[in-house]
KEGU-905565 format. One record per residue (C-alpha): x, z, y. Coordinates in nm, 2 decimals, padded with zeros to 4 digits, m for minus. Layout:
BEGIN
(atom (X, Z, Y)) ...
REM end
This chain:
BEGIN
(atom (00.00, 00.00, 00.00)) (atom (00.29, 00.10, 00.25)) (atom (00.46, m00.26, 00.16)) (atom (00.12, m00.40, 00.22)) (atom (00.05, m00.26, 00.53)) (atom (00.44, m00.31, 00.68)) (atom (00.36, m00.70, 00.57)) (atom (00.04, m00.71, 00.76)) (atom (00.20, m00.58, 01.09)) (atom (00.49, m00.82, 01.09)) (atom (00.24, m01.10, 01.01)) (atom (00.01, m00.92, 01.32)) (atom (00.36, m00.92, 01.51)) (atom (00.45, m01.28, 01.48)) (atom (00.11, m01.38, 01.53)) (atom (00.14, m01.18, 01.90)) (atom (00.44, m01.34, 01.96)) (atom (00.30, m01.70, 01.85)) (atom (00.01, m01.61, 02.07)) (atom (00.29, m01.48, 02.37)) (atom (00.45, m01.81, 02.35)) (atom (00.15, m02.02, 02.31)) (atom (m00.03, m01.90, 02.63)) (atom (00.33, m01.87, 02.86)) (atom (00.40, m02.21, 02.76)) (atom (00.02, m02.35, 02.85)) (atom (00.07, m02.17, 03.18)) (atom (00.40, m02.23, 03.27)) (atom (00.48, m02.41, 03.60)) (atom (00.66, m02.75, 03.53)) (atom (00.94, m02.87, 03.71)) (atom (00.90, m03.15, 04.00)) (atom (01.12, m03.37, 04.19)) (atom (01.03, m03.22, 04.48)) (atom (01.13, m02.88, 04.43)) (atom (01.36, m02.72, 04.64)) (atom (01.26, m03.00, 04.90)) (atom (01.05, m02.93, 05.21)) (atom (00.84, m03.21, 05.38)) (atom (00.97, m03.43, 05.64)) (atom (00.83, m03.50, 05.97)) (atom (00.46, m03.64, 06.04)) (atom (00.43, m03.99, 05.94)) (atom (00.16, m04.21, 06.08)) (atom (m00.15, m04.16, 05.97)) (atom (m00.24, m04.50, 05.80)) (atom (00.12, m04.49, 05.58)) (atom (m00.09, m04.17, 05.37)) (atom (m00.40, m04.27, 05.42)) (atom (m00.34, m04.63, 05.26)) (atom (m00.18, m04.42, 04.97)) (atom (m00.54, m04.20, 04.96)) (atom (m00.73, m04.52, 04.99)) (atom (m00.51, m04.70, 04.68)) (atom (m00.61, m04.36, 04.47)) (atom (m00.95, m04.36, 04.54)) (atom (m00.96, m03.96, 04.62)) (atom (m01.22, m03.97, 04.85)) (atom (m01.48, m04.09, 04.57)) (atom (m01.41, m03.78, 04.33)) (atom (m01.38, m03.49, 04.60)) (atom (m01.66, m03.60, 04.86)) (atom (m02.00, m03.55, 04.82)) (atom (m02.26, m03.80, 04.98)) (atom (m02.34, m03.51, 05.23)) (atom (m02.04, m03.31, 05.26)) (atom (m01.76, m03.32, 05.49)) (atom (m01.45, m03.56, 05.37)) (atom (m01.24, m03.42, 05.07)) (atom (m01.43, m03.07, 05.09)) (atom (m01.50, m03.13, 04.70)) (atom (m01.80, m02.98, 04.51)) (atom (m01.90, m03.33, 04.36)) (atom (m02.03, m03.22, 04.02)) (atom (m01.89, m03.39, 03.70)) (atom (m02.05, m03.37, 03.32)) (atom (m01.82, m03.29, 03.07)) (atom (m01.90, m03.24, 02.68)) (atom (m01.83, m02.83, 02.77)) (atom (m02.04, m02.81, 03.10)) (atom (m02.02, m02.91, 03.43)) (atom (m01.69, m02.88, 03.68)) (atom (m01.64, m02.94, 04.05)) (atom (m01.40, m03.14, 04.24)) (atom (m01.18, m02.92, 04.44)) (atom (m01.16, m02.88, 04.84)) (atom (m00.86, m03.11, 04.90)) (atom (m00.86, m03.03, 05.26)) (atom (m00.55, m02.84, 05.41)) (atom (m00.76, m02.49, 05.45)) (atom (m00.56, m02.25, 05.35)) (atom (m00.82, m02.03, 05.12)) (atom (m01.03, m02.29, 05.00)) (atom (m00.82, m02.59, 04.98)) (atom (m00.46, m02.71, 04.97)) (atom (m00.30, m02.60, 05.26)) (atom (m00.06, m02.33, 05.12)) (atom (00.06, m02.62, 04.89)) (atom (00.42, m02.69, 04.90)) (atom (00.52, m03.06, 04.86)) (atom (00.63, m02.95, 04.51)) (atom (00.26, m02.77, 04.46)) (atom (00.11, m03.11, 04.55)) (atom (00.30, m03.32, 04.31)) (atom (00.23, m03.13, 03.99)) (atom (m00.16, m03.10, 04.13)) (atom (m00.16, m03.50, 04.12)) (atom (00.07, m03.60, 03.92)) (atom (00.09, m03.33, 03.63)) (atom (m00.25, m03.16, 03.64)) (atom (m00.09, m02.83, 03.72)) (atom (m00.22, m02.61, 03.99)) (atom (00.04, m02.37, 04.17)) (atom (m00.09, m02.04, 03.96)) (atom (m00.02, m02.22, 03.68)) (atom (m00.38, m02.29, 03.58)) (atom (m00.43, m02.65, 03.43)) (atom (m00.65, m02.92, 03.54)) (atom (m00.90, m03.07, 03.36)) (atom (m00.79, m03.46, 03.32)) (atom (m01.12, m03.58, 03.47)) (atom (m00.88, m03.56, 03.74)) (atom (m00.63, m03.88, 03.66)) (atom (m00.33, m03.71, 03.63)) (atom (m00.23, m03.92, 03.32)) (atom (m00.24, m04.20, 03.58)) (atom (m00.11, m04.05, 03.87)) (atom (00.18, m03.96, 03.65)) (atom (00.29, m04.33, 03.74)) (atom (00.30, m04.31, 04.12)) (atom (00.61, m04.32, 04.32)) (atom (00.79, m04.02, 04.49)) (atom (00.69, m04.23, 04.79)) (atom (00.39, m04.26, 04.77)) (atom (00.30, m03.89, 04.68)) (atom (00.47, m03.77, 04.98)) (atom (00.30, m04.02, 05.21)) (atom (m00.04, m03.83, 05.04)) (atom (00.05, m03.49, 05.09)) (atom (00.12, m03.61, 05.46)) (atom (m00.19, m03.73, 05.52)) (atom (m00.35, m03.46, 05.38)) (atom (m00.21, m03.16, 05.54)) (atom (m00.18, m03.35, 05.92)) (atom (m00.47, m03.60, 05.94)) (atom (m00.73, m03.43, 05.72)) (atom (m00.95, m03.15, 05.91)) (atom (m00.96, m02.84, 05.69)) (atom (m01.27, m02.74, 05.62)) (atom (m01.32, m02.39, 05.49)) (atom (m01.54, m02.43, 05.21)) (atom (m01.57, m02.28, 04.84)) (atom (m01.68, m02.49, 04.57)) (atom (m01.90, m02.38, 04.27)) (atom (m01.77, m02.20, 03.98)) (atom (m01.78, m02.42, 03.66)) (atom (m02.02, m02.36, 03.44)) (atom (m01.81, m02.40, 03.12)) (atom (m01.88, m02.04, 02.92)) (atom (m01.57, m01.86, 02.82)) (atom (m01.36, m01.87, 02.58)) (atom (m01.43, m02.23, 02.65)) (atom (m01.29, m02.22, 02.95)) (atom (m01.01, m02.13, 02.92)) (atom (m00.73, m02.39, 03.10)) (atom (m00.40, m02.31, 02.93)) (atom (m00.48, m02.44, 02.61)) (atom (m00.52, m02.86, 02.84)) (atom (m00.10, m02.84, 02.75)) (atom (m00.13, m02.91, 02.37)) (atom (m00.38, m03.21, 02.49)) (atom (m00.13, m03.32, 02.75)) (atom (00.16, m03.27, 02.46)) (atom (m00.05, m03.56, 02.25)) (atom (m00.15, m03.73, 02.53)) (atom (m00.01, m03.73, 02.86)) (atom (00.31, m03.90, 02.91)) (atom (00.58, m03.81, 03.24)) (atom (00.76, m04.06, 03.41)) (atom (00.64, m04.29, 03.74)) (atom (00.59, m04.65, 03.70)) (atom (00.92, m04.79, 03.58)) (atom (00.91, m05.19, 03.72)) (atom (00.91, m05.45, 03.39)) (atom (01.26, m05.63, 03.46)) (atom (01.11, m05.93, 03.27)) (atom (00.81, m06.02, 03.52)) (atom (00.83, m06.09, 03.88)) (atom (00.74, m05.82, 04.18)) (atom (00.42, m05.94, 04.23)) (atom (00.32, m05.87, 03.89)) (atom (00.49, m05.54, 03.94)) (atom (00.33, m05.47, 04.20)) (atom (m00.02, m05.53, 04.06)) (atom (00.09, m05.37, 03.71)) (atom (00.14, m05.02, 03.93)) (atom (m00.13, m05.04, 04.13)) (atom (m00.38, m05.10, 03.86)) (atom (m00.22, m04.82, 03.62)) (atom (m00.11, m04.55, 03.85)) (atom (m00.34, m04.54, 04.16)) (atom (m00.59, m04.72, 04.15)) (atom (m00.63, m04.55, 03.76)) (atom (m00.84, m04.85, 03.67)) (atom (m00.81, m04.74, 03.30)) (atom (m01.00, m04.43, 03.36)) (atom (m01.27, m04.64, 03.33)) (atom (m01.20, m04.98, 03.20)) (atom (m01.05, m04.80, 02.86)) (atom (m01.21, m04.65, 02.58)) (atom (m01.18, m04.33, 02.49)) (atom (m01.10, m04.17, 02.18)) (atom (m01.23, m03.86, 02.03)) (atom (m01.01, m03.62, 02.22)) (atom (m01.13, m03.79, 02.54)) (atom (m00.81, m03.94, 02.60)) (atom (m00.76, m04.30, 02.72)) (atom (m00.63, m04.53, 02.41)) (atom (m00.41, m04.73, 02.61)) (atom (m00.22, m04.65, 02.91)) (atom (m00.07, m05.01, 03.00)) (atom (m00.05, m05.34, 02.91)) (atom (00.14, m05.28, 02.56)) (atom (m00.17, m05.16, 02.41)) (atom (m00.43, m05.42, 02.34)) (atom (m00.69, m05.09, 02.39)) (atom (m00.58, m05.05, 02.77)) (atom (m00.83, m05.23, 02.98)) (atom (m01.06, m05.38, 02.70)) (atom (m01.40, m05.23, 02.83)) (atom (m01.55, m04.92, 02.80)) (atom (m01.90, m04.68, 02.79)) (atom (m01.89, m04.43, 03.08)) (atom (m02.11, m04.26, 03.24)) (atom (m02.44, m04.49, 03.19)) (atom (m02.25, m04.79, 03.25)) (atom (m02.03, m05.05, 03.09)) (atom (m01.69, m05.13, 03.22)) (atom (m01.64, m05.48, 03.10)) (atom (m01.30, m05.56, 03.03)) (atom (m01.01, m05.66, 03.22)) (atom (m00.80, m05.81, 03.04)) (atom (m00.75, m06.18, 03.18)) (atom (m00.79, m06.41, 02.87)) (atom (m01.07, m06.23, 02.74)) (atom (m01.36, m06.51, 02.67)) (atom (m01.59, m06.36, 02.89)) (atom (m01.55, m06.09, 03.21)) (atom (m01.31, m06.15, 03.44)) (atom (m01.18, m06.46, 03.21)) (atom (m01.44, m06.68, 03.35)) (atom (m01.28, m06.58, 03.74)) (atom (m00.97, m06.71, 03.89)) (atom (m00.74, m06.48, 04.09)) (atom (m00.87, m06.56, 04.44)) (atom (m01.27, m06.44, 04.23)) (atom (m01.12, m06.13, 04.13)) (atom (m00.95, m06.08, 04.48)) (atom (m01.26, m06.16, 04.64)) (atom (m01.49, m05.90, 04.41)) (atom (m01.25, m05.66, 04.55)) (atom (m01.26, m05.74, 04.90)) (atom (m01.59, m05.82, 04.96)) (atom (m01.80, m05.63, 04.68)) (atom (m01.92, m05.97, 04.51)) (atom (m01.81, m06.37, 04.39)) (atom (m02.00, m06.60, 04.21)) (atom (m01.99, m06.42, 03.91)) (atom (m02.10, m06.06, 04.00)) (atom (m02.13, m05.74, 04.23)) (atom (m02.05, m05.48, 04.27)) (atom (m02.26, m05.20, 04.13)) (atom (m02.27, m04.84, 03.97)) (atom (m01.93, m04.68, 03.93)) (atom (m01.76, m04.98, 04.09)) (atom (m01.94, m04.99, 04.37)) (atom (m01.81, m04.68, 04.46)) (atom (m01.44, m04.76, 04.37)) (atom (m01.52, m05.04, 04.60)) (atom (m01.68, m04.90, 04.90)) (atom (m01.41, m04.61, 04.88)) (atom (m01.13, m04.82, 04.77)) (atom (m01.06, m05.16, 04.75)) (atom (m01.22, m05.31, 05.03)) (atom (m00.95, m05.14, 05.23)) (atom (m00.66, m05.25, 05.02)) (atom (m00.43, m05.57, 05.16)) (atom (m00.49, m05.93, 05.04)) (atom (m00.14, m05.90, 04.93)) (atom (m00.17, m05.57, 04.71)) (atom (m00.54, m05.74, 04.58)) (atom (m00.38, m06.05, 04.51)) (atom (m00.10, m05.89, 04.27)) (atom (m00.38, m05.70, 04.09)) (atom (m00.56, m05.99, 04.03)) (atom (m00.24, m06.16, 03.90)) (atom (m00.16, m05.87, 03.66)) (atom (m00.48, m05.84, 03.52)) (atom (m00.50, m06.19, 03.44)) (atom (m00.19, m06.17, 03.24)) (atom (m00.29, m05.97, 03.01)) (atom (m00.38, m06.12, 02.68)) (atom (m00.65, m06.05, 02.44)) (atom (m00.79, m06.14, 02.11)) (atom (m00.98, m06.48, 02.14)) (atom (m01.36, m06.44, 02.15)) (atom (m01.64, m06.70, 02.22)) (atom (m01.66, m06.82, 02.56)) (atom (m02.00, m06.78, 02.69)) (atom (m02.25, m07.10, 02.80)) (atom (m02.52, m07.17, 02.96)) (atom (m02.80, m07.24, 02.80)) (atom (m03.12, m07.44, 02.95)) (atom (m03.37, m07.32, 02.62)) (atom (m03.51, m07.05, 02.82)) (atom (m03.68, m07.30, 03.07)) (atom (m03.84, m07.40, 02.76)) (atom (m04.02, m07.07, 02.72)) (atom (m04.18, m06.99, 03.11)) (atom (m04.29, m07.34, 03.02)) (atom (m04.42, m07.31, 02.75)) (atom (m04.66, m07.00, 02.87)) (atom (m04.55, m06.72, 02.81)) (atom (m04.56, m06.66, 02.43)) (atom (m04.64, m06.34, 02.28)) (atom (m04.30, m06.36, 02.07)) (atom (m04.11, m06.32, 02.41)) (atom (m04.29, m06.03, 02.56)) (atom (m04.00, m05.96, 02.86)) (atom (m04.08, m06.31, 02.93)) (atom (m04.37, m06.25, 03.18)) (atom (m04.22, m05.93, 03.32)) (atom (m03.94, m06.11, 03.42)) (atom (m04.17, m06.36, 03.61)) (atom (m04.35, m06.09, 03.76)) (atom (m04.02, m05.85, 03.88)) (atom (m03.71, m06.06, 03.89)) (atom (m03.73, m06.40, 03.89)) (atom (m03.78, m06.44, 04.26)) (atom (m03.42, m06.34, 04.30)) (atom (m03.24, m06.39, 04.00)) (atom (m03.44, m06.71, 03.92)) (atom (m03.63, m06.87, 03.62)) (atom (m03.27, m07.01, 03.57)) (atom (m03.09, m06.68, 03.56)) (atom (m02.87, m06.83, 03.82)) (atom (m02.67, m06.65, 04.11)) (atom (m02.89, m06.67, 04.45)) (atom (m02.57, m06.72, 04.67)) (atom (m02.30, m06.45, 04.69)) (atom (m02.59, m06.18, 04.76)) (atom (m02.77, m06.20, 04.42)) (atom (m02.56, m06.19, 04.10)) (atom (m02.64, m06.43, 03.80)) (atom (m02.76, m06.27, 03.52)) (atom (m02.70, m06.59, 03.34)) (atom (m02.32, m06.51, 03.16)) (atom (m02.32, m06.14, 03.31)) (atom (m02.07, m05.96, 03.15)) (atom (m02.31, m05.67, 03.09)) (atom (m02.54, m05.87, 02.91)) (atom (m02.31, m05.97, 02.67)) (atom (m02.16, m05.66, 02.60)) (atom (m02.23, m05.44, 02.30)) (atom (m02.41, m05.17, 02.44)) (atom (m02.68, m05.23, 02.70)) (atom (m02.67, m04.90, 02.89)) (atom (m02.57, m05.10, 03.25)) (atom (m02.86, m05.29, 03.20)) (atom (m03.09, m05.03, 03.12)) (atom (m02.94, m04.80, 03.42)) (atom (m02.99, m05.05, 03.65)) (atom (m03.36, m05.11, 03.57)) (atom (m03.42, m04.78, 03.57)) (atom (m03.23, m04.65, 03.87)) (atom (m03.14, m04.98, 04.08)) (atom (m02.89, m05.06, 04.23)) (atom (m02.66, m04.84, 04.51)) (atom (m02.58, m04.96, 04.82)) (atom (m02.32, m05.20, 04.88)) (atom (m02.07, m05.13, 05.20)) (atom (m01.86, m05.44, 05.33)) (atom (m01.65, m05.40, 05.66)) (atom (m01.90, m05.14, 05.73)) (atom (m02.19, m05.33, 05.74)) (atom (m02.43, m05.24, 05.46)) (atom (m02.56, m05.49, 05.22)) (atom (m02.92, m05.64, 05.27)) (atom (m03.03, m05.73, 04.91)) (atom (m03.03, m05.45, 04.68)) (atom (m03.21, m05.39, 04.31)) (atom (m03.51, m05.16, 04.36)) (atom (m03.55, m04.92, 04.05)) (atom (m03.79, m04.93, 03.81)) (atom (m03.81, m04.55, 03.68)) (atom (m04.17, m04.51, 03.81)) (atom (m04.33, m04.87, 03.78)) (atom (m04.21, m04.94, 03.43)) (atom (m04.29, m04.79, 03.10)) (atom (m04.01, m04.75, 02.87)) (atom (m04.17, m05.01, 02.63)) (atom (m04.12, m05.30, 02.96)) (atom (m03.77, m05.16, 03.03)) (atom (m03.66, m05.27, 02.66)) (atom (m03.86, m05.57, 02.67)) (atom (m03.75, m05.70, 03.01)) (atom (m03.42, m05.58, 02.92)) (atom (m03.39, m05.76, 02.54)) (atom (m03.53, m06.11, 02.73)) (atom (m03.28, m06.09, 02.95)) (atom (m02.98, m06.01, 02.68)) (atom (m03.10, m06.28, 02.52)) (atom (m03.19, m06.54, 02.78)) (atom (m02.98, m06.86, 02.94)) (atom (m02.71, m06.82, 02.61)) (atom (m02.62, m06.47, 02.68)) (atom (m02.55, m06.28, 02.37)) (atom (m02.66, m05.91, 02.40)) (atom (m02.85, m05.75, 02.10)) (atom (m03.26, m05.64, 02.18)) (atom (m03.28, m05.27, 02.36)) (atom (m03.43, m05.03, 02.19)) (atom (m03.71, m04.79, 02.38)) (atom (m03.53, m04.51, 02.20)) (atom (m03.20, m04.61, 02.45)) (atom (m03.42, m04.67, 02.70)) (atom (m03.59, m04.28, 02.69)) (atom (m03.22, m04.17, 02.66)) (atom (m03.08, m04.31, 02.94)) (atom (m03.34, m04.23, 03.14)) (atom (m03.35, m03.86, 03.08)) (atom (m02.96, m03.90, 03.11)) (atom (m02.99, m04.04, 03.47)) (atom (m03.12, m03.95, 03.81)) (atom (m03.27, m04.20, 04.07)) (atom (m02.90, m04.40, 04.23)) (atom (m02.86, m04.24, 04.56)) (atom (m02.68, m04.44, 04.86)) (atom (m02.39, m04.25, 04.75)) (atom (m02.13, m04.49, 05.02)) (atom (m01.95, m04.10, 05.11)) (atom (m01.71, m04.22, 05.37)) (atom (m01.60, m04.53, 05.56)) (atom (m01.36, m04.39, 05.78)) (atom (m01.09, m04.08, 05.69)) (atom (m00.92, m04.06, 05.99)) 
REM end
């Protein structure tokens, strides 16, 4: 029994010091390559802001009412909800006791200064990539041109021992990987340049990739055919990216993708749900030059060949034919769309996007369809002017039943190659999703 009982308490031991070493080690502040370094004099305000613009932060850590960066926008997670932080330089609620240093593990390591580690809903694994550069340029901007606003966010929700930060280390020791954006000697510097600014600021892959079952991103750049290739998120589709895929972006040139940027629409699409965001926040602001080199990047990047949609004129056939029972989204889509989308399924100018060879209607899952039915469409924000032409939602007009149904015909419609909607996915999404609010947040940071 003695034996027995000295066994038991080194096994207890170890299993204390396991658990020591576990919990200093998920805590633990890593190094930066700003420590030791203070920050320089004020820069002009648009060299940081251009930085914050790049990185999209206003989208994540504004509200649609709130004061700019004051955080509190809520995000779902599997665990419970979380808050974006208050990112302006107040000194209890925000940033402004941040070193240089402080800021750069924040961003670029998901580290907080007490050690506490962030949830990777922030895009740390992406921010990982950006430059010294442009990090200090950020932290400028932030702590001279922001206004502080002293503000508290809400607590998470996540219940203990679920919440708990230190163990996000072990996922980062799988996951995450250090090092900025290390230029491909092989390619030219506009490619560079694009293959940086897609991966490491402007984090398109936080969307655009799927995710596996750890929540991590399967690809982090172009050397895994994963990164970029489309993905479910939040209600909607994120069509791929990847430049010879059959459909998406495939079908654009580089002066369409450069103009979807700029201007929030092409021939082929606009903007809407998460990207019209990213795009009202982001890109419209970015230089033809650093728009142009994304473009070219993205189009580089190969993929396995897949059918390359066409048009097809069949579906004239069946308005003309009267409206069969067998097609019963037929006459709804007389009755609701057609008067902007056309029986043709054609783009009405550069204001209303063809359904006709959408890349949402030939994806897999029909959940951007169905949201946009549902909840419309937000508002689209171009050199400040807001858009005219918007789609109206549907949530209270139309029974689940006429979503699928409307939905299916037009999945299947003009050659387009979606699968039929289900009113089961309907019902989900719905109680998934709130009405889309004008959620444009901020046009000007300064």
């Amino acid at each position: 029994m003695k034996r027995r009982g000295r066994v038991l308490g080194h096994l207890l031991l170890l299993a204390l010091v396991v658990a020591g070493f576990a919990y200093w080690y998920g805590t633990r502040l890593p190094s930066s390559s700003f420590d030791g370094k203070v920050a320089g004099e004020p820069k002009p305000v648009e060299v940081g802001e251009y930085a914050a613009r790049v990185s999209d932060c206003v989208a994540c850590h504004t509200t649609e009412h709130g004061k700019p960066f004051a955080g509190g926008l809520e995000m779902g997670t599997p665990l419970g909800s979380i808050y974006a932080t208050n990112i302006t330089p107040d000194r209890e609620h925000g940033i402004g006791n941040y070193s240089l240093a402080d800021f750069d593990r924040a961003v670029r390591r998901g580290v907080a200064p007490d050690g506490r580690r962030l949830y990777p809903a922030m895009p740390y694994p992406s921010y990982a990539k950006l430059s010294d550069e442009d990090i200090a340029a950020m932290y400028d901007y932030f702590m001279n041109h922001v206004e502080p606003v002293a503000e508290a966010i809400p607590a998470s929700n996540i219940p203990w021992p679920l919440s708990a930060r230190w163990p996000i280390e072990y996922w980062n020791l799988l996951f995450y990987r250090e090092g900025t954006y290390q230029p491909d000697p092989t390619k030219d510097a506009k490619w560079n340049r694009g293959a940086y600014l897609v991966q490491a600021g402007g984090h398109c892959g936080s969307c655009h990739t799927p995710r596996g079952t750890a929540m991590q991103e399967l690809g982090l750049d172009e050397t895994d055919p994963a990164f970029l290739s489309g993905a479910l998120l939040d209600g909607w589709y994120a069509p791929a990216l990847r430049g010879e895929s059959g459909n998406g972006i495939g079908r654009w040139t580089e002066d369409e993708i450069v103009s979807f940027l700029k201007t929030g629409r092409n021939k082929h699409a606009v903007v809407f749900g998460s990207m019209m965001e990213a795009f009202n926040n982001s890109t419209t602001f970015m230089t033809d030059d650093d728009l142009s080199a994304m473009a070219h990047y993205m189009k580089s990047l190969p993929r396995d060949p897949e059918p390359v949609w066409e048009y097809d004129d069949s579906t004239q056939a069946i308005f003309a034919g009267g409206m069969s029972a067998a097609e019963p989204g037929a006459q709804l889509y007389l009755q609701k769309c057609s008067h902007c989308h056309g029986r043709d399924g054609k783009a009405r100018g550069s204001f209303v996007p063809p359904l006709a060879g959408s890349s949402s209607l030939l994806a897999d899952t029909p959940a951007s369809v169905i949201n946009i039915i549902v909840n419309g469409a937000g508002r689209v924000v171009a050199n400040g002017v807001p858009d005219s032409y918007r789609m109206p939602p549907y949530r209270v007009t139309l029974k689940d039943q006429d979503i699928a149904d409307l939905a299916t015909f037009v999945r299947k419609s003009w050659g387009n190659t979606g699968g039929a909607v289900t009113v089961e996915e309907v019902r989900d999404l719905r109680d998934r999703t709130n009405p889309f609010s004008d959620r444009v947040i901020l046009l000007q940071m300064r």
